[in-house]
N, C-alpha and C positions, 0 to 999 in steps of 0.2 A: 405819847402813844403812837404808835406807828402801824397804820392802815393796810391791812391784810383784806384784798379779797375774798367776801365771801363772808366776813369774819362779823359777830354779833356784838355792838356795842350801841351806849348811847350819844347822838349827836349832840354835845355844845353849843355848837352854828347850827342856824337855820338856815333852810335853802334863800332865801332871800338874802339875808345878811352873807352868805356865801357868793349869793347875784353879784353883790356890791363890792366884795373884796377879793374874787377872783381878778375882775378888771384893774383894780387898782393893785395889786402886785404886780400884773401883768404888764401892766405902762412901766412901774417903778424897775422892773426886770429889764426892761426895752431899754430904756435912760440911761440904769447905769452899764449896760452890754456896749452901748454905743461909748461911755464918757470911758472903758476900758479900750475901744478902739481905737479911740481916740489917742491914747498915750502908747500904742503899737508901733505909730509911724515914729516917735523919738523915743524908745526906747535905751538906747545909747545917750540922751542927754538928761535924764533920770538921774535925782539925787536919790542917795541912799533912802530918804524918809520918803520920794515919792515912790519909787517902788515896794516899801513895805507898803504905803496904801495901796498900791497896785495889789498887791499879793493881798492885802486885807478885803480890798473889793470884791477879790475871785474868790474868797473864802464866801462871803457875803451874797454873791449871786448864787453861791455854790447852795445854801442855805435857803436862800428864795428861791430856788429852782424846786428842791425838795420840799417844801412848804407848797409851793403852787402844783406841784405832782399830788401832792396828799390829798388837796383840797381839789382837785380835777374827778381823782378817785371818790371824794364821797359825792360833788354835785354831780357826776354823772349818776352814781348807784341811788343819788334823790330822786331825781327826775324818773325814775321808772314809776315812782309813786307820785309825783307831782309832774302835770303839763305845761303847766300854763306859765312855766319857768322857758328863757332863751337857752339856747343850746351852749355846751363850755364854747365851740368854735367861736359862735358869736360874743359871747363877754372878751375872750382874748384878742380878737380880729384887730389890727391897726386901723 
């Protein structure tokens, strides 16, 4: 299902349990952003299977990027009914 503003459905995730895995996508996101820069600087010394993982990885963050967009969109539109929840900034914050 894919998250339309505005749009009437029911929640799955709880704000809470959304507390909890907002952050932890958001580190997993961070890790593998970095372990893909990391294979930037030898790109040129890349075998064939490690640039498919390269390519598979950017698929992959490509996927957790949209997954943590989706999930941004429902815990913020919680939070208007729930306070006592931290803000998306702060779950993601380094």
């Amino acid at each position: 299902m894919r998250y339309e503003p505005g749009a009437t459905f029911v929640r799955s995730i709880s704000e809470r349990d959304m507390a909890v895995v907002i952050p932890l996508l958001a580190a997993k996101i961070r890790e593998l952003t970095a372990e893909l820069h990391a294979t930037e600087e030898r790109m040129d010394e890349l075998s064939d299977e490690e640039r498919r993982n390269r390519m598979d990885l950017q698929d992959l963050l490509h996927q957790y990027d949209i997954v943590l967009d989706s999930l941004r969109a429902e815990y913020e539109d919680a939070l208007r009914d729930v306070s006592n929840l931290p803000s998306y900034d702060e779950l993601v914050r380094t």
